[in-house]
TIRO-14170 format. One line per field, with one value per atom (N, C-alpha, C, O): residue number from 1; residue in one letter; x, y, z. Coordinates in nm, 3 decimals, m for minus. Layout:
// TIRO-14170
num <- NUM  ...
residuo <- A  ...
x <- X  ...
y <- Y  ...
z <- Z  ...
//
This chain:
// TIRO-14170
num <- 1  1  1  1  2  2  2  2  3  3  3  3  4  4  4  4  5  5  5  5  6  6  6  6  7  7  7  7  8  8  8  8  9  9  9  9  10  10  10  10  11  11  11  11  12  12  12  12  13  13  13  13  14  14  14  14  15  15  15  15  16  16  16  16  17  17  17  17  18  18  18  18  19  19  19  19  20  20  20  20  21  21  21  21  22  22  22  22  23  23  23  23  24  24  24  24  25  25  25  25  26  26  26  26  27  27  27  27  28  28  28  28  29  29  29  29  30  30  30  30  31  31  31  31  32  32  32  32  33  33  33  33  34  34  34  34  35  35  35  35  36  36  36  36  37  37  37  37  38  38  38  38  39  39  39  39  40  40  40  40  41  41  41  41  42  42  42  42  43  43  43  43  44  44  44  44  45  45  45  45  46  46  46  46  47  47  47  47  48  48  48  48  49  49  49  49  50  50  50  50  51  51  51  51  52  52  52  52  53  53  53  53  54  54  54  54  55  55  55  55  56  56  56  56  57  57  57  57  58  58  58  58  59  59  59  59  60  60  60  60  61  61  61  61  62  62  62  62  63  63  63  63  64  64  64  64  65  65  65  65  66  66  66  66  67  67  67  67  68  68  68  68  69  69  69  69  70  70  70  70  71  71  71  71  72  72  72  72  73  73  73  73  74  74  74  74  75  75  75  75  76  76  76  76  77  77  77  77  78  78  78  78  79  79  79  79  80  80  80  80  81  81  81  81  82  82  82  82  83  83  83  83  84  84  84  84  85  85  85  85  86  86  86  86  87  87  87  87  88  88  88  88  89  89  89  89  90  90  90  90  91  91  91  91  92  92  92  92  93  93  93  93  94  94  94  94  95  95  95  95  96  96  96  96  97  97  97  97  98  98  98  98  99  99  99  99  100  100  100  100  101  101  101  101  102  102  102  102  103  103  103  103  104  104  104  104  105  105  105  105  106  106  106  106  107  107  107  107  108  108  108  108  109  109  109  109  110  110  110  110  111  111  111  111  112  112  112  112  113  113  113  113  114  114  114  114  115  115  115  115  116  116  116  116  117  117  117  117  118  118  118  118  119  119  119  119  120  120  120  120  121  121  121  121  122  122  122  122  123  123  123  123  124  124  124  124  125  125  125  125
residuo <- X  X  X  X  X  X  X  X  X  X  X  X  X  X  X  X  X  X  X  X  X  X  X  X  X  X  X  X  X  X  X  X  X  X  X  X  X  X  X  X  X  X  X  X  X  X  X  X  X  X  X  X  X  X  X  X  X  X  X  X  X  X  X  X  X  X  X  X  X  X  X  X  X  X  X  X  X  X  X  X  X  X  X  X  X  X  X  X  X  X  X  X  X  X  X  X  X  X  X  X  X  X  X  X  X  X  X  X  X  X  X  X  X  X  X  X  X  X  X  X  X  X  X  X  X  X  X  X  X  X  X  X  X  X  X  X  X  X  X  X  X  X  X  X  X  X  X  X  X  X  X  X  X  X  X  X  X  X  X  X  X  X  X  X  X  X  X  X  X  X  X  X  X  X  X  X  X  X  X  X  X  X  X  X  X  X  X  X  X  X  X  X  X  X  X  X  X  X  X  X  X  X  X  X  X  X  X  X  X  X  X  X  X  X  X  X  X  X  X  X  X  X  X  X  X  X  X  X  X  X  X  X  X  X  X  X  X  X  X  X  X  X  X  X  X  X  X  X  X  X  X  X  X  X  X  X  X  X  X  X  X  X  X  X  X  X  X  X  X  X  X  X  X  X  X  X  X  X  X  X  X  X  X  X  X  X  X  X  X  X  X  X  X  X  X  X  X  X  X  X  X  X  X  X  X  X  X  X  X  X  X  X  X  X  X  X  X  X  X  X  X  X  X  X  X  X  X  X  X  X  X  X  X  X  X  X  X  X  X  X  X  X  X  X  X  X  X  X  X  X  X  X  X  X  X  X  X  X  X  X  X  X  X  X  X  X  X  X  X  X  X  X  X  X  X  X  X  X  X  X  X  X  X  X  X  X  X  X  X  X  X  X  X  X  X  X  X  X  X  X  X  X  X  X  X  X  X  X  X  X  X  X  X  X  X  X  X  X  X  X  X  X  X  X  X  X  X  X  X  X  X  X  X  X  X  X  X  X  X  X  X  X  X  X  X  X  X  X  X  X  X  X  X  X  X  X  X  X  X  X  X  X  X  X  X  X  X  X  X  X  X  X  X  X  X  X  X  X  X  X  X  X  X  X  X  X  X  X  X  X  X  X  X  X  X  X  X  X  X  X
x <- 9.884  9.884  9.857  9.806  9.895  9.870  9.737  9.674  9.704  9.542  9.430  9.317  9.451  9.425  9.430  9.346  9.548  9.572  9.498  9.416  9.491  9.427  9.286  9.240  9.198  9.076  9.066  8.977  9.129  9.152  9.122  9.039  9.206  9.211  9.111  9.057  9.065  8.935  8.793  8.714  8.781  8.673  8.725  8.650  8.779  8.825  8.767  8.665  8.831  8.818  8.632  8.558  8.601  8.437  8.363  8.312  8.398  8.345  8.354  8.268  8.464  8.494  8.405  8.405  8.326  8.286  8.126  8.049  8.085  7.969  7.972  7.873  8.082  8.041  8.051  7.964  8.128  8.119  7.988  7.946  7.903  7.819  7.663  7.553  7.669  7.508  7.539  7.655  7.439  7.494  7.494  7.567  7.393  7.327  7.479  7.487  7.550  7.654  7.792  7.884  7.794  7.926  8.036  8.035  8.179  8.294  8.349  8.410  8.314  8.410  8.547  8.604  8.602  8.761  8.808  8.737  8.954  8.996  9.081  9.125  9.097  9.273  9.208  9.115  9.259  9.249  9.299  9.245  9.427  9.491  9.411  9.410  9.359  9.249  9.120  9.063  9.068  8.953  8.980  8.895  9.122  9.212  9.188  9.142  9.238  9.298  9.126  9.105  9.067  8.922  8.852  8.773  8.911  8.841  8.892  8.803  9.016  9.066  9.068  9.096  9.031  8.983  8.844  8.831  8.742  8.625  8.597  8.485  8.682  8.701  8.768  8.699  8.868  8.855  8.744  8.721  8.685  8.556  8.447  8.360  8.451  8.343  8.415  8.369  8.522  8.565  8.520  8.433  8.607  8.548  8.344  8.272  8.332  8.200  8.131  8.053  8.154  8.129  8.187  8.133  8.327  8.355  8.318  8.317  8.276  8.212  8.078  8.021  7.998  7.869  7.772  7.659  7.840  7.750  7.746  7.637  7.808  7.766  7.699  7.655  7.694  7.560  7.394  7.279  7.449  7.339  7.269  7.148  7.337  7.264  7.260  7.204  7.301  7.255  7.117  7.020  7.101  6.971  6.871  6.758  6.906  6.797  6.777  6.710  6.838  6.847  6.728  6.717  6.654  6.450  6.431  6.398  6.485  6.457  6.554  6.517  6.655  6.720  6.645  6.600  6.629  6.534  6.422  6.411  6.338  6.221  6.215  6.116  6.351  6.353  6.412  6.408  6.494  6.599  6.683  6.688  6.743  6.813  6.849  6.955  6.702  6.756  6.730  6.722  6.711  6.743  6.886  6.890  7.015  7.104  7.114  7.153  7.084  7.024  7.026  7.070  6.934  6.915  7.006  7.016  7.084  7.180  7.312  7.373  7.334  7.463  7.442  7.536  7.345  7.269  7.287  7.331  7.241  7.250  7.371  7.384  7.459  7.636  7.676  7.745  7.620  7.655  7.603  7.696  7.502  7.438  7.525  7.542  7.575  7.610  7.791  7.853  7.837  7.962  7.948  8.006  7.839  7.835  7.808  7.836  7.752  7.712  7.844  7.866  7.947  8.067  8.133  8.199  8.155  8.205  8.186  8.268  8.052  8.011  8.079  8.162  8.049  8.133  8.259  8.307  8.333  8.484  8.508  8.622  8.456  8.429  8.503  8.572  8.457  8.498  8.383  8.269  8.445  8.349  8.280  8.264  8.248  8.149  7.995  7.982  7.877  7.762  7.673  7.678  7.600  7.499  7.404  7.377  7.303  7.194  7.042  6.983  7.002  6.876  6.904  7.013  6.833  6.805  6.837  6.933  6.752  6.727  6.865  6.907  6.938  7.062  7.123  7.173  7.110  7.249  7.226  7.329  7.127  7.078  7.155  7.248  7.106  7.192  7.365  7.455  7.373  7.564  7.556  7.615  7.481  7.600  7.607  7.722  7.484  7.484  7.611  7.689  7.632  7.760  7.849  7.949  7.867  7.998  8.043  8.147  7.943  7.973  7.980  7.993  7.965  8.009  8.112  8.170  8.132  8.308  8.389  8.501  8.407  8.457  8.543  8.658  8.386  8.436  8.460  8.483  8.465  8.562  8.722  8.823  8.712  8.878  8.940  9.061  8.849  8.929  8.969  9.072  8.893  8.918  9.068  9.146  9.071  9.184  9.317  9.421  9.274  9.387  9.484  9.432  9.617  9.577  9.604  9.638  9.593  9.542  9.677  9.702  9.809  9.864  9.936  9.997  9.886  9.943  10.029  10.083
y <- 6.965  6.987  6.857  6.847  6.769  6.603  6.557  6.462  6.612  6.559  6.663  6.615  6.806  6.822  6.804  6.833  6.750  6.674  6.575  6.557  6.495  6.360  6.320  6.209  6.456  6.502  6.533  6.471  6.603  6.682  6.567  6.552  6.505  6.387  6.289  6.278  6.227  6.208  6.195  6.101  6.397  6.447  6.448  6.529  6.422  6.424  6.280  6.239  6.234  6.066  6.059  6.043  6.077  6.053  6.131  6.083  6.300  6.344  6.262  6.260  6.207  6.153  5.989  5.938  5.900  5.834  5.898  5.841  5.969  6.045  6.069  6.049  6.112  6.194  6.032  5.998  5.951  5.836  5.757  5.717  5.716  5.667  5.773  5.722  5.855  5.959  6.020  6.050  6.039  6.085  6.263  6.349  6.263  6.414  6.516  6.637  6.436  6.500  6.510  6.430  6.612  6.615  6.692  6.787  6.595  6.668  6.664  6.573  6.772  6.808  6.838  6.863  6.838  6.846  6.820  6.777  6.854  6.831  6.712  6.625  6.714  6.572  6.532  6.591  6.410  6.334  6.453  6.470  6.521  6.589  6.734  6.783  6.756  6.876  6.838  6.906  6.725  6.641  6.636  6.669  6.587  6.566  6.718  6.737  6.821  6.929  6.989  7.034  6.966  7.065  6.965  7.008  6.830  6.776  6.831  6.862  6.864  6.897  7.001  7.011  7.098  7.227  7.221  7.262  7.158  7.144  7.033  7.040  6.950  6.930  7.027  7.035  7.100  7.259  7.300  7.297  7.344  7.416  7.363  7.439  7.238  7.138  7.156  7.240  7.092  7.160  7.277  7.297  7.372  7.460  7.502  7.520  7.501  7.494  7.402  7.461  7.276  7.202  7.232  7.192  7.324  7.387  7.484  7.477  7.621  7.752  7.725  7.783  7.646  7.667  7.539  7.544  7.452  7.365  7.359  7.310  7.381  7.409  7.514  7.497  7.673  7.752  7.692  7.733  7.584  7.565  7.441  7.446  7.350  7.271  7.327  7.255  7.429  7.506  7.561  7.518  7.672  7.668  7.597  7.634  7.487  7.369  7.284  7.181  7.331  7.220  7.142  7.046  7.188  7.162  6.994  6.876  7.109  7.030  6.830  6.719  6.873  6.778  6.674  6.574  6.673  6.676  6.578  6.455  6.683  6.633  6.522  6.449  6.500  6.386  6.289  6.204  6.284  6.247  6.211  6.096  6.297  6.347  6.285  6.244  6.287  6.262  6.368  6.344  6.538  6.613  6.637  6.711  6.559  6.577  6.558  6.657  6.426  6.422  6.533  6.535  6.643  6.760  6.879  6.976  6.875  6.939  6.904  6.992  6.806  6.749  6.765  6.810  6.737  6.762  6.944  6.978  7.064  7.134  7.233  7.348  7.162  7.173  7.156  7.232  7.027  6.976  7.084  7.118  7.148  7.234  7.378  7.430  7.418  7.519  7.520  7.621  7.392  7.333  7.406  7.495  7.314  7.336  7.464  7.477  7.569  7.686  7.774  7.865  7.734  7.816  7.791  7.886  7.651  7.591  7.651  7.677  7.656  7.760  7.894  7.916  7.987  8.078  8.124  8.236  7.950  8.014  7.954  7.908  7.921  7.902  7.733  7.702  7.626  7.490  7.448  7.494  7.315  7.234  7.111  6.994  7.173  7.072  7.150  7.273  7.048  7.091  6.998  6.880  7.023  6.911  6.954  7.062  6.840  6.903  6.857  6.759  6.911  6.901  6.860  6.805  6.866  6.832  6.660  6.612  6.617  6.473  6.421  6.333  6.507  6.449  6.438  6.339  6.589  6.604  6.542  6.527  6.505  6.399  6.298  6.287  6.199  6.080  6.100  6.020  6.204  6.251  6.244  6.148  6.338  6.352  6.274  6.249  6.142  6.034  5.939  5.894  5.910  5.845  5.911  5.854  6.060  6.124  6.109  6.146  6.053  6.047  5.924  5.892  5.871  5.692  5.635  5.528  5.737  5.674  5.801  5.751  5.941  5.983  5.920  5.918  5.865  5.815  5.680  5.638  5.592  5.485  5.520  5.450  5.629  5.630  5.729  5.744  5.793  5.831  5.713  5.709  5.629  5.514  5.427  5.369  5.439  5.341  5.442  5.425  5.531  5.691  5.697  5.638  5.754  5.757  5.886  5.973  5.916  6.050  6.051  5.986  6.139  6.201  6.369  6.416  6.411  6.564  6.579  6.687
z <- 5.320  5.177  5.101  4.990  5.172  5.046  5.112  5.065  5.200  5.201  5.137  5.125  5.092  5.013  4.863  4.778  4.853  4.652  4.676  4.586  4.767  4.760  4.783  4.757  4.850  4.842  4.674  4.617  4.611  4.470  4.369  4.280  4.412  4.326  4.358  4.248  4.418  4.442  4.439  4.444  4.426  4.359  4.227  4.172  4.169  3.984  3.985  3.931  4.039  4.001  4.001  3.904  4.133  4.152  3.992  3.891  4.048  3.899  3.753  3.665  3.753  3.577  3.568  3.456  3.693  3.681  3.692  3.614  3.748  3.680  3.551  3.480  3.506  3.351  3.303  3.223  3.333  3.242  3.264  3.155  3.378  3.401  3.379  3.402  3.353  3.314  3.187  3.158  3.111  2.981  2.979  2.929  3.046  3.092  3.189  3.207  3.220  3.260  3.175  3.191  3.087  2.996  3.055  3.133  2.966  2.967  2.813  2.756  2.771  2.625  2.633  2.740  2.523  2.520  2.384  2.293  2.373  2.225  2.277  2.202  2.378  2.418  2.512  2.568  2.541  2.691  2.836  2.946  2.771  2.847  2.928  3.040  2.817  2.854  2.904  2.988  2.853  2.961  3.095  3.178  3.135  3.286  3.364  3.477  3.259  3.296  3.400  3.513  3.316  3.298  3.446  3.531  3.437  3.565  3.665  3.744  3.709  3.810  3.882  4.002  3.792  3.773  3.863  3.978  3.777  3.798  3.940  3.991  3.991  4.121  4.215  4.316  4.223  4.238  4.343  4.464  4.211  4.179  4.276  4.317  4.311  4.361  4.488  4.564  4.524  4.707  4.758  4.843  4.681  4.743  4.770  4.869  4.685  4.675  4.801  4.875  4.822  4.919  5.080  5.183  5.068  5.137  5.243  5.366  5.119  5.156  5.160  5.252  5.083  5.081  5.137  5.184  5.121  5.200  5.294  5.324  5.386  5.516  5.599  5.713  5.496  5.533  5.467  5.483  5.393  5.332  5.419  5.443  5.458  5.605  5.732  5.815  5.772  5.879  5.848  5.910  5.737  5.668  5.676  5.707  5.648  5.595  5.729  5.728  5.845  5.949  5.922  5.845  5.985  6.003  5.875  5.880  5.767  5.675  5.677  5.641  5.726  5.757  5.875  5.818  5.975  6.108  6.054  6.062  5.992  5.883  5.810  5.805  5.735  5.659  5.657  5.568  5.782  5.862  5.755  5.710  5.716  5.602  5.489  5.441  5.446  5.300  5.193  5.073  5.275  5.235  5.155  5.056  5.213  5.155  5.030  4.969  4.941  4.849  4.718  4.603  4.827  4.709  4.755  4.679  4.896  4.897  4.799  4.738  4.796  4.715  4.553  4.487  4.503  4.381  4.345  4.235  4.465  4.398  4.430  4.387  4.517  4.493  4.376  4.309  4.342  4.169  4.078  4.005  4.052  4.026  3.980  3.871  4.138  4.137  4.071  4.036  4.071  4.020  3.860  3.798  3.837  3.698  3.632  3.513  3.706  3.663  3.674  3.594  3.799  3.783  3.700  3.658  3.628  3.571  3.401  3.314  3.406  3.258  3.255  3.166  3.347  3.377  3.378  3.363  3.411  3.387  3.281  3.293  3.161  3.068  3.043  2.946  3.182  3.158  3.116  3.122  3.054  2.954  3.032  2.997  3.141  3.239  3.231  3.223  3.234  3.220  3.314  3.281  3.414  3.417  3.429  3.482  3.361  3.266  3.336  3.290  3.413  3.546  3.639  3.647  3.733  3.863  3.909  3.970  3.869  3.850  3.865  3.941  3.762  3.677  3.801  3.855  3.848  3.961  4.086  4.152  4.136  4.178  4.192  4.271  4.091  4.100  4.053  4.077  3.995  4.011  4.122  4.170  4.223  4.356  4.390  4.425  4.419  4.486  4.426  4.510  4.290  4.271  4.269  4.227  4.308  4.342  4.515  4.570  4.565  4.683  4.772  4.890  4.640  4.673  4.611  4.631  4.518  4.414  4.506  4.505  4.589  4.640  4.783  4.827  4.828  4.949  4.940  5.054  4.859  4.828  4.773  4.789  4.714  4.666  4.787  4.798  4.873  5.012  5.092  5.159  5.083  5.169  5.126  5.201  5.012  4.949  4.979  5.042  4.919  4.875  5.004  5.098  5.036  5.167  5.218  5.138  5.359  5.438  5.481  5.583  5.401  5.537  5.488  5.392  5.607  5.610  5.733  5.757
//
């Protein structure tokens, strides 16, 4: 259970330095508190997602992986981000990201401020 909060927390942290570093990636809010709330949520949202779906989605794409000796991931992680954001509209959170491109270079700094604050954070269950 605390290596899941600490994955949780994590992806919040990574997410909130995307939204702070791309402009194209927003978080609205009326409080700091509900900015927090809506990240955590929306990291959530992004586990699982990275969870359930990314991994039918590089089985899929093997070839494609193979091919580019993967820097397919790239646009796998991008359209995790993608699909984040579209659930995210849906459950009516105030996360948006706004093209391809965008989510792009999000995932790439979500997955370099993720796996630096796993590294620090620490792992025990």
């Amino acid at each position: 259970m605390m290596n899941f909060v600490v994955k949780t927390i994590a992806n919040a942290g990574a997410l909130a330095v995307a939204v702070w570093l791309l402009d194209k990636i927003t978080l609205t809010g009326d409080s700091t508190g509900k900015k927090v709330g809506t990240l955590i949520l929306v990291a959530l949202i992004f586990g699982l997602v990275n969870f359930l779906v990314k991994p039918l989605v590089k089985v899929l794409t093997f070839p494609l992986f193979v091919l580019t000796l993967g820097l397919i991931t790239l646009i796998v992680n991008a359209l995790m981000l993608l699909l984040t954001s579209w659930l995210a509209d849906h459950l009516d959170l105030s996360f948006h990201v706004d093209g391809l491109w965008t989510a792009v270079l999000g995932g790439l700094i979500i997955s370099i401020v993720s796996w630096a604050l796993n590294v620090v954070l620490p792992d025990k269950d």
